[in-house]
N, C-alpha and C positions, 0 to 999 in steps of 0.2 A: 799477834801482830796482823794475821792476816783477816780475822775478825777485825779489827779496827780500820782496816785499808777497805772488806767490805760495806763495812758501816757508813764510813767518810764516803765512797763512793754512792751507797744509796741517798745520803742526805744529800749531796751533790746533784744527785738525778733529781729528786724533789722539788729542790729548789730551785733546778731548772725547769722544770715542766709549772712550779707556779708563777713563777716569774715569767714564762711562755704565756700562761693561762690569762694573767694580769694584764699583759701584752697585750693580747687578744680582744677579750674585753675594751680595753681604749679604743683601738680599730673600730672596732663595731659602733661605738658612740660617732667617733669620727666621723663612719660614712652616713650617720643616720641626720648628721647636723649638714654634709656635705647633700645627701639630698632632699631637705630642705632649701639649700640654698640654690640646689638646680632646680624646685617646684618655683621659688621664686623669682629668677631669672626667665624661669618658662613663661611664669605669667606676665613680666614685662614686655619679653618679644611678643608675645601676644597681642598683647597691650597697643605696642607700636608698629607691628601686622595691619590692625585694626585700623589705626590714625593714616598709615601709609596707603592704604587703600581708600578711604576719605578722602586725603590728597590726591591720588591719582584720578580721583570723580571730577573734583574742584580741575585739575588740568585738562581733563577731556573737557570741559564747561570749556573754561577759558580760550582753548584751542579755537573753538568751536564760535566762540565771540570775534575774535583775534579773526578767522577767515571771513565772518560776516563783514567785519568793520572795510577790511581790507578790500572785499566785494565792495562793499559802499566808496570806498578810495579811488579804487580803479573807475568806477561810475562819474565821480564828482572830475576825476580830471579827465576823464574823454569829453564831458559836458566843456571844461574849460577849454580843451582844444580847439573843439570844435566853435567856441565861441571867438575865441582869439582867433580860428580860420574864417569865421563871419568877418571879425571886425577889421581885422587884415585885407580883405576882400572889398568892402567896403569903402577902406581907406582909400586904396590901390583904383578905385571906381573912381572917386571923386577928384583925385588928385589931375586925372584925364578928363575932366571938366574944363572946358572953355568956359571965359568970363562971363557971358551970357549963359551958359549952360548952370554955373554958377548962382550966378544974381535970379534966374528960374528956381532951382532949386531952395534957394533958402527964405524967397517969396513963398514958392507953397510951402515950405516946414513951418516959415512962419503964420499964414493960415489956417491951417490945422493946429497948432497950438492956439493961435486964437480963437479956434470953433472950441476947442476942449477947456476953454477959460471960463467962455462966457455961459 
């Protein structure tokens, strides 16, 4: 009996140790598909490392256009102010025109258009 209770227990441990073994082996395939699949994830971040930095060129450009244009903005409306302070000026002048002072003035505008006609 106690032969048979040996025996049982070595086929026992056997069986466990290949069934371990077997184990073991899938494991192994496992991590070997797992990193492949981390080579290939690697190479996408990379990938899009790559494009993100591209992108960040393209926005230092743009930036860069973006403060020109606005330079040119600030430019075109100090010119308008300053025009609109002419013509306000201007206005404000003739408006303090007496009738005679008047009827001079637009004698000679009209002179001078008529030298630049003829």
């Amino acid at each position: 009996m106690k032969d048979k209770k040996t025996y049982f227990l070595l086929i026992l441990i056997v069986t466990l140790l290949l069934f371990n073994y077997m184990s073991m082996r899938e494991i192994k395939t496992n991590v070997e598909e797992y990193n492949m699949k981390i080579d290939s994830i690697q190479s996408e971040i990379d990938s899009i490392s790559y494009m993100n930095t591209e992108l960040d060129g393209k926005i230092n450009s743009l930036h860069t256009e973006i403060e020109l244009i606005d330079g040119d903005i600030s430019r075109v409306q100090n010119n308008i102010t300053v025009i609109k302070d002419n013509t306000n000026e201007k206005v404000r002048t003739i408006t303090l025109f007496g009738d005679d002072e008047l009827e001079l003035f637009f004698a000679e505008w009209a002179r001078q258009h008529k030298d630049s006609i003829d």
